[in-house]
C-alpha positions as CSV (number, residue, x, y, z in Angstrom):
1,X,0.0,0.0,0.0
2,X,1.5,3.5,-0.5
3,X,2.4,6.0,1.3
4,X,0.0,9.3,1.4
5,X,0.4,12.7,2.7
6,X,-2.3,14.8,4.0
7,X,-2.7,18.8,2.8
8,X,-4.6,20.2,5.3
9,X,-5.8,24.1,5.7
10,X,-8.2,25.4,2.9
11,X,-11.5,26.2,4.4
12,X,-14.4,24.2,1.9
13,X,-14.0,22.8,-1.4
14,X,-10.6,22.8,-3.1
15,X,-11.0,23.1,-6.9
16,X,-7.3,22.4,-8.3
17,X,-3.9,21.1,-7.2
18,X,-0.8,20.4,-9.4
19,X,2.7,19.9,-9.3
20,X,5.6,22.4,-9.8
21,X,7.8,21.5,-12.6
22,X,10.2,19.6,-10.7
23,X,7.4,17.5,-8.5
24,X,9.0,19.0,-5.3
25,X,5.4,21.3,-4.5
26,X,2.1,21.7,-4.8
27,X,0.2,24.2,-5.1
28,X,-4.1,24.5,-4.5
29,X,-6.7,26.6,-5.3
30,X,-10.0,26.6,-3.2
31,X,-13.5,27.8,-2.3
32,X,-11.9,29.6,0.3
33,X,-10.7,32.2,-2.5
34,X,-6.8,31.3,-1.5
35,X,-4.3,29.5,-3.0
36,X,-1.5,27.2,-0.9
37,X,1.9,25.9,-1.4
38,X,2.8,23.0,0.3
39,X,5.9,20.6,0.3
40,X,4.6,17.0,0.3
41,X,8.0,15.5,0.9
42,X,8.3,17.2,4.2
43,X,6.2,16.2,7.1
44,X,4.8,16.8,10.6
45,X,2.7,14.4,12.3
46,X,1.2,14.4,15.8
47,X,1.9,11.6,17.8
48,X,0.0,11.0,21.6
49,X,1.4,10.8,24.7
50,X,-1.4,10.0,27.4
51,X,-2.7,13.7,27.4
52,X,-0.1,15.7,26.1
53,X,0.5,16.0,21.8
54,X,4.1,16.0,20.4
55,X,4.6,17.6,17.2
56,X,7.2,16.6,15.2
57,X,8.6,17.4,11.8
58,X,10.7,15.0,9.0
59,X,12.0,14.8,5.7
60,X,10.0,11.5,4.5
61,X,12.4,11.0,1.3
62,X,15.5,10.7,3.1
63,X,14.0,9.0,6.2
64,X,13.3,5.8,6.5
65,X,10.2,6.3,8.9
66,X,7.3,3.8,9.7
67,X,4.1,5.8,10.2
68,X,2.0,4.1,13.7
69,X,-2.0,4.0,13.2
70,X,-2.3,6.4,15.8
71,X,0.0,9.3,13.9
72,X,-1.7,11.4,11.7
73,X,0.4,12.6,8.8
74,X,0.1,16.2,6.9
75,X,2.4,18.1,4.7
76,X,4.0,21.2,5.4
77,X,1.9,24.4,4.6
78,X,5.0,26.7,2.7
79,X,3.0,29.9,2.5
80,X,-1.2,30.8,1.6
81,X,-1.8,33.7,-0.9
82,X,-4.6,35.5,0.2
83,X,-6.8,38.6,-0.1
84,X,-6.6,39.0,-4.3
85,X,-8.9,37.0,-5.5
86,X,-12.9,38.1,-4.4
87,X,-14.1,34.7,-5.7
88,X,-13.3,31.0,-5.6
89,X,-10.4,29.8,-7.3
90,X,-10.9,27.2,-9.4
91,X,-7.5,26.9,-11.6
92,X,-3.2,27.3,-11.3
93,X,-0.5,27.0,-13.7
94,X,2.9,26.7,-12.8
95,X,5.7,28.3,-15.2
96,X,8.6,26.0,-16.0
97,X,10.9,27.5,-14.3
98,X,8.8,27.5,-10.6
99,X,9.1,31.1,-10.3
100,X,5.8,32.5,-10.9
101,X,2.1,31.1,-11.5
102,X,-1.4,31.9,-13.5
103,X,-4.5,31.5,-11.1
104,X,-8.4,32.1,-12.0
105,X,-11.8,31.6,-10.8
106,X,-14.8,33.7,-10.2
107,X,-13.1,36.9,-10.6
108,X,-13.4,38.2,-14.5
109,X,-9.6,38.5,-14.7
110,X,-7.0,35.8,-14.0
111,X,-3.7,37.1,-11.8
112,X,0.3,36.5,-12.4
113,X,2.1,35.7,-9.0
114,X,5.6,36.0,-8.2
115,X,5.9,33.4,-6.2
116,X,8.8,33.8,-3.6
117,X,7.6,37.8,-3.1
118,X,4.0,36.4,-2.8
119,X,2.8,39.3,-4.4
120,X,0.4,39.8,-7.8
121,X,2.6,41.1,-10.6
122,X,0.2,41.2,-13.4
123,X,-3.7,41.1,-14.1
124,X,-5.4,40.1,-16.9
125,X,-8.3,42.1,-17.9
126,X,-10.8,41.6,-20.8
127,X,-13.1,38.6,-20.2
128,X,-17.0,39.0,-19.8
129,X,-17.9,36.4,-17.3
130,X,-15.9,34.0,-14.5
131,X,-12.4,32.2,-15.5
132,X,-12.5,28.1,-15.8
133,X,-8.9,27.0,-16.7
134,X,-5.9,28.9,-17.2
135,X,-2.7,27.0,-19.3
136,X,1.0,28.4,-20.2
137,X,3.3,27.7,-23.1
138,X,5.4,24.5,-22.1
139,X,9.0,25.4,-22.4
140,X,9.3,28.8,-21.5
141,X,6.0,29.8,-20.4
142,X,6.1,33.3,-22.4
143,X,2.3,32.6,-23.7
144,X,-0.6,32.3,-21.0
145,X,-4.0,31.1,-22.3
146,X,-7.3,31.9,-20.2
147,X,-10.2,30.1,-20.8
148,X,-14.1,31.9,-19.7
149,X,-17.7,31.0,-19.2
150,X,-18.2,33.7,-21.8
151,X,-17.2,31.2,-24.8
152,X,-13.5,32.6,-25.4
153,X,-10.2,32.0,-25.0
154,X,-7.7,34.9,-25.1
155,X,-4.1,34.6,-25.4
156,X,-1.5,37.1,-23.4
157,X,2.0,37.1,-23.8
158,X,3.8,38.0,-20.4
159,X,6.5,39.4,-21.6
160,X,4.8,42.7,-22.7
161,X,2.9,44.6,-20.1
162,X,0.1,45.4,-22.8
163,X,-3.2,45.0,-21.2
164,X,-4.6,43.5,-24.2
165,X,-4.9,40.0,-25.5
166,X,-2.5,39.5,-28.4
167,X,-5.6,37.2,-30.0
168,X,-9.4,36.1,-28.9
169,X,-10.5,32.9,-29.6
170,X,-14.4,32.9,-30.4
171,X,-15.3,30.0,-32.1
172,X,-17.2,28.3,-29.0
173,X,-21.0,27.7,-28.6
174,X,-20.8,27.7,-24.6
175,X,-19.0,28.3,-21.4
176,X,-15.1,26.8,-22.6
177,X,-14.1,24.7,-19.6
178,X,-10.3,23.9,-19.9
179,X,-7.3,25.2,-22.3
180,X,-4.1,23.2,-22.9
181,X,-1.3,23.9,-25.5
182,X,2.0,22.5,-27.2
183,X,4.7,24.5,-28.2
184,X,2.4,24.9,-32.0
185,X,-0.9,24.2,-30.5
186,X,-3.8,24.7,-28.7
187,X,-6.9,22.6,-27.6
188,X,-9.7,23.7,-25.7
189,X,-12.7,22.0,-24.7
190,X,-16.9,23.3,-24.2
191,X,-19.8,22.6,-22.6
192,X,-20.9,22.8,-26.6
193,X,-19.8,19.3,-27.6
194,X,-16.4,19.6,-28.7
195,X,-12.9,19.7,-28.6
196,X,-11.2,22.5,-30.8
197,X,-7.3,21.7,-31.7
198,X,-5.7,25.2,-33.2
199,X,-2.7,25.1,-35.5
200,X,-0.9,28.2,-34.4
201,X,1.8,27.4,-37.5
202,X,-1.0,26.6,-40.0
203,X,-3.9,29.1,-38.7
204,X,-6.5,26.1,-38.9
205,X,-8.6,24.8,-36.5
206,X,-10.2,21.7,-36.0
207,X,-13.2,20.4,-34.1
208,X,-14.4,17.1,-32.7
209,X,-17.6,16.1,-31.7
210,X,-18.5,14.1,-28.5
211,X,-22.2,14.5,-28.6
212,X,-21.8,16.1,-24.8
213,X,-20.9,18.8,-23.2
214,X,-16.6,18.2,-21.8
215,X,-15.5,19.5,-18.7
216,X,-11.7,18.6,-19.1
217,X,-8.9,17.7,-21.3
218,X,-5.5,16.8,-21.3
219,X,-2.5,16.4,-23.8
220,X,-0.1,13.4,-23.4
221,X,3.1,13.5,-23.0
222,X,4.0,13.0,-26.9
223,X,1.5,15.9,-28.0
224,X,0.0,13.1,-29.8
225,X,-3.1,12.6,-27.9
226,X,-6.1,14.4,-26.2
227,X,-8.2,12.7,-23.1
228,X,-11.4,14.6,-22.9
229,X,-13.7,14.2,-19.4
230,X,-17.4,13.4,-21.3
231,X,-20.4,14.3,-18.9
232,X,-21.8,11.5,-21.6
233,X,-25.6,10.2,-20.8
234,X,-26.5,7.5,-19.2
235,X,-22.7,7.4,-17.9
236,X,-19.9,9.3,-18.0
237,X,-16.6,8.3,-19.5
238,X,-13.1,9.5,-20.4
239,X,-12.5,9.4,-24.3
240,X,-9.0,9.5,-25.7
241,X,-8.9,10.7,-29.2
242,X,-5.7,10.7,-31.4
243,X,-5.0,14.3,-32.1
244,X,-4.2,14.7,-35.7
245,X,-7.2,12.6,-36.8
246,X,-9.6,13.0,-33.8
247,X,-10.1,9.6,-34.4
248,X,-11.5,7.4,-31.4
249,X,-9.0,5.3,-29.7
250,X,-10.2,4.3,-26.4
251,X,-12.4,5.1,-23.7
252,X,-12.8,4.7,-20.1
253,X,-15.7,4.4,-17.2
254,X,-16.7,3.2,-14.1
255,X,-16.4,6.5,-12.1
256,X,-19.2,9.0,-11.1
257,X,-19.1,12.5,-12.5
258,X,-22.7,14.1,-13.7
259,X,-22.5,17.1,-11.7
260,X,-18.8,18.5,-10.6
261,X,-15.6,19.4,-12.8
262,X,-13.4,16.5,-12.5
263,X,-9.7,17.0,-14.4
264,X,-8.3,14.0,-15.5
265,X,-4.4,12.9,-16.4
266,X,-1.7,10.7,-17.6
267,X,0.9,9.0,-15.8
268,X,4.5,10.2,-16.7
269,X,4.8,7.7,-18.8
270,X,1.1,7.5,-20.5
271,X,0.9,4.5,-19.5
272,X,-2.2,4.6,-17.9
273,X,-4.9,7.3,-17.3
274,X,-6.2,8.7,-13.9
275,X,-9.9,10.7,-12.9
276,X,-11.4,11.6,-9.7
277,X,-15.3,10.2,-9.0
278,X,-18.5,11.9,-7.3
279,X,-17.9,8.6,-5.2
280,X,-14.7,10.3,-3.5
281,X,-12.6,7.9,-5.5
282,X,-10.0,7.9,-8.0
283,X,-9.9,5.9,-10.9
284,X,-6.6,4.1,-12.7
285,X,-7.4,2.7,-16.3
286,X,-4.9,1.2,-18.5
287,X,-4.3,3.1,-21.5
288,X,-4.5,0.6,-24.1
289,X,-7.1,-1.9,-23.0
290,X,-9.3,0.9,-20.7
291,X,-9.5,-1.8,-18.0
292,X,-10.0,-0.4,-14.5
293,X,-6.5,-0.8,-12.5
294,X,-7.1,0.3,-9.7
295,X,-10.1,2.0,-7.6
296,X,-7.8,4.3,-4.6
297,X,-10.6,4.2,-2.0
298,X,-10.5,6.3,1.3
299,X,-8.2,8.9,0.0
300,X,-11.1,11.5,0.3
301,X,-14.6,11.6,1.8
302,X,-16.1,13.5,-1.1
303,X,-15.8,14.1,-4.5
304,X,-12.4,14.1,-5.9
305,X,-12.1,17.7,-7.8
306,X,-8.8,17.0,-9.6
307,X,-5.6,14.8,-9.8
308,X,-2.0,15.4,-11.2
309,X,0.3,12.9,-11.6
310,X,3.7,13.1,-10.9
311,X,6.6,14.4,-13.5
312,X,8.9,11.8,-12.5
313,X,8.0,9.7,-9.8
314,X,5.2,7.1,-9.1
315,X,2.9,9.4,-7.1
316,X,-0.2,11.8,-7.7
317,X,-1.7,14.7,-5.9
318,X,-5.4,15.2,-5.6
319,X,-7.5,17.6,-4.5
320,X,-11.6,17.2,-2.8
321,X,-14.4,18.8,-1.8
322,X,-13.4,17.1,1.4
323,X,-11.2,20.4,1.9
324,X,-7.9,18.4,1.7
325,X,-5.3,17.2,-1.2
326,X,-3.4,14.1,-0.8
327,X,0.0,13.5,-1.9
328,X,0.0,9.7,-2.9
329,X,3.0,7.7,-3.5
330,X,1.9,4.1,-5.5
């Protein structure tokens, strides 16, 4: 069984959690209308001694420590950002370099954090309605992508301090839920039906039709495939499609999703695929056949919000509506 480390400190839901570039933190975005940093590796845990409490702090990568049933483990809170955003925050994106990160929610702007000086150093203006998903250009994260309930997806680059998109993207029929990108591309997902794939290079886009609305997508490691999160009818089910064809290749169920977001994700090595369920647990399919792996009960106590998997290692962070994330080593 693996070993799991509680996040503990958002006050309600949290909506998002991922991993920095190098899988050392995590950061959360919550109901609460803060984000969190935390460092999973390090922990404190609370060990009893007739009436009094002990509190006691250790690396758990370079310790070889055996956790009792009666210790209660939780990751190290680094630092909260707090008193920016006036709504929940429902999205983060880390740049590659770990210096700075892209977080949105209810607010109608999304905000650019240093993250050391825990400060704002740029807003984004210009969308109608609430923020869903934010995304930044892999390599060098010069290009940030916002994603809105008012059907668009506007483009910034953050090396200008222009206040104005460098291009809007208006070819949705409903609220766009999710953004990712490549280094040429970019795919976006809608409550419309379908998943739009834009050549940057080319200036075409190209759509795919689920037949339901998609509340989540991500890109594999490759760029050569999309996994979309179908709120399909009578059941819900993850669909991966190949990318230049949009042709079906597999798809996967079991889990229970008709009402929240629920992010999906590949392993480092897409080797298999992971969700969060309505049922509090996650899923594991295999990528190939789309047989159930694994079920990873008693993680949460509600509905699992969102999961990232690990850059490098065999571990995953999720977030709940429980309040918590979990860091989760297999």
């Amino acid at each position: 069984m693996g070993t799991s480390t509680r996040l503990k400190g958002h006050k309600g839901p949290v909506y998002r959690c991922v991993l920095t570039a190098d899988g050392n933190y995590v950061l959360s975005a919550g109901h609460d209308r803060s984000l969190k940093l935390w460092n999973p590796h390090k922990s404190s845990f609370i060990e009893g001694q007739g009436s009094e409490m002990k509190i006691q702090t250790a690396a758990s990568k370079s310790q070889n420590l055996e956790w009792a049933q009666d210790k209660e483990r939780d990751g190290l809170l680094v630092h909260s950002y707090d008193n920016v955003h006036g709504y929940e925050v429902v999205d983060v994106a880390v740049t590659h370099d770990n210096s700075r990160f892209l977080s949105c929610g209810g607010d109608k702007l999304a905000y650019l954090w240093d993250v050391k000086a825990g400060r704002v150093v740029r807003k984004l203006f210009g969308h109608e309605q609430r923020l869903n998903a934010v995304c930044l250009k892999p390599k060098d994260s010069t290009v940030a992508m916002t994603a809105s309930y008012d059907a668009t997806v506007r483009l910034w680059d953050l090396r200008q301090f222009n206040s104005r998109p460098i291009q809007i993207l208006k070819d949705f029929k409903d609220s766009v839920t999710s953004v990712c990108c490549s280094e040429d591309e970019i795919m976006a997902c809608s409550m419309d039906g379908f998943v739009y794939v834009y050549d940057i290079r080319a200036g075409r886009l190209y759509k795919d039709k689920f037949g339901a609305g998609i509340s989540w997508i991500s890109l594999s490691s490759d760029d050569k495939c999309i996994l979309s999160s179908c709120l399909s009818s009578p059941a819900p089910q993850l669909c991966l499609t190949e990318k230049s064809s949009g042709n079906m290749l597999q798809s996967y169920s079991g889990h229970e999703n008709t009402g929240y977001r629920l992010t999906n994700c590949f392993d480092n090595h897409d080797e298999t695929v992971f969700s969060g369920s309505e049922s509090s647990e996650i899923f594991q399919w295999d990528l190939v056949s789309g047989k159930v792996l694994k079920v990873f009960k008693g993680l949460h106590s509600r509905a699992v919000s969102s999961i990232c998997f690990h850059p490098n290692d065999p571990a995953f962070v999720s977030s709940s509506y429980d309040g918590t994330c979990i860091y989760h080593e297999i």
